[in-house]
PLY file of the C-alpha trace (Angstrom):
ply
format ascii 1.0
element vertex 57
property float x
property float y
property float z
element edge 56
property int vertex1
property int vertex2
end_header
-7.78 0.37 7.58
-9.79 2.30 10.66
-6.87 2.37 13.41
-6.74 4.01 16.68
-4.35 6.50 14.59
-6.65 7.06 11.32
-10.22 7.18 13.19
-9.91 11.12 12.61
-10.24 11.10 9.31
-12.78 10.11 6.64
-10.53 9.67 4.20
-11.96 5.98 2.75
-9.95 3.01 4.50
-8.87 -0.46 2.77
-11.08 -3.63 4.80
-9.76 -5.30 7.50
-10.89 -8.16 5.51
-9.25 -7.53 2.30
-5.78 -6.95 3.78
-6.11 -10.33 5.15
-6.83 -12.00 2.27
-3.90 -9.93 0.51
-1.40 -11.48 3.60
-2.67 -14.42 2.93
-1.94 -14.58 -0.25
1.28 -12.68 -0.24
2.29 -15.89 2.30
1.06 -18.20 -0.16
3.22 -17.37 -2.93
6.35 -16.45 -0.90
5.86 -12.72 -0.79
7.58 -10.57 1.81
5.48 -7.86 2.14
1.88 -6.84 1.26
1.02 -3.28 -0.31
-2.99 -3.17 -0.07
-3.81 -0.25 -1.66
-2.95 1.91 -4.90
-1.41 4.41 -2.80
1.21 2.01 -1.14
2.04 0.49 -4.72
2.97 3.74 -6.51
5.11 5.29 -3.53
6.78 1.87 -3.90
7.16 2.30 -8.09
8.30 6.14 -7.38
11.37 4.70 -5.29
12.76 2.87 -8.19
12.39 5.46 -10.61
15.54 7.05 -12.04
15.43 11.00 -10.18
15.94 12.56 -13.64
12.40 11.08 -14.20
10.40 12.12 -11.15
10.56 15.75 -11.22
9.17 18.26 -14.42
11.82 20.25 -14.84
0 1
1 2
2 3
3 4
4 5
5 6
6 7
7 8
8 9
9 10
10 11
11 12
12 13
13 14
14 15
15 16
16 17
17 18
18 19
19 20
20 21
21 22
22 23
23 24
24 25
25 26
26 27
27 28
28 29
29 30
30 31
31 32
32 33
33 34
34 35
35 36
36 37
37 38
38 39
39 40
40 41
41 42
42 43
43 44
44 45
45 46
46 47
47 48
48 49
49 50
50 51
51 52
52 53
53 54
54 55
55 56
């Protein structure tokens, strides 16, 4: 989303508008949190996965 803290970059940004409508209906179906992009989802994934299977070896 285009913060104060990410206006130096170009990098593409998520909507204003579609993170509300993803809190919205994270509080509609008794959700605690909201991750609004791809990005936010697989960091998420990669903290549950076993260690052996995050790194090549």
């Amino acid at each position: 989303m285009d913060t104060d803290l990410s206006a130096w970059t170009d990098a593409p940004k998520i909507s204003p508008e579609l993170v509300a409508a993803l809190t919205m209906d994270a509080l509609k179906h008794g959700r605690l949190e909201v991750l609004a992009d791809e990005q936010t989802r697989a960091a998420k994934a990669a903290l549950s996965t076993p260690t052996d299977k995050r790194w090549d070896r």
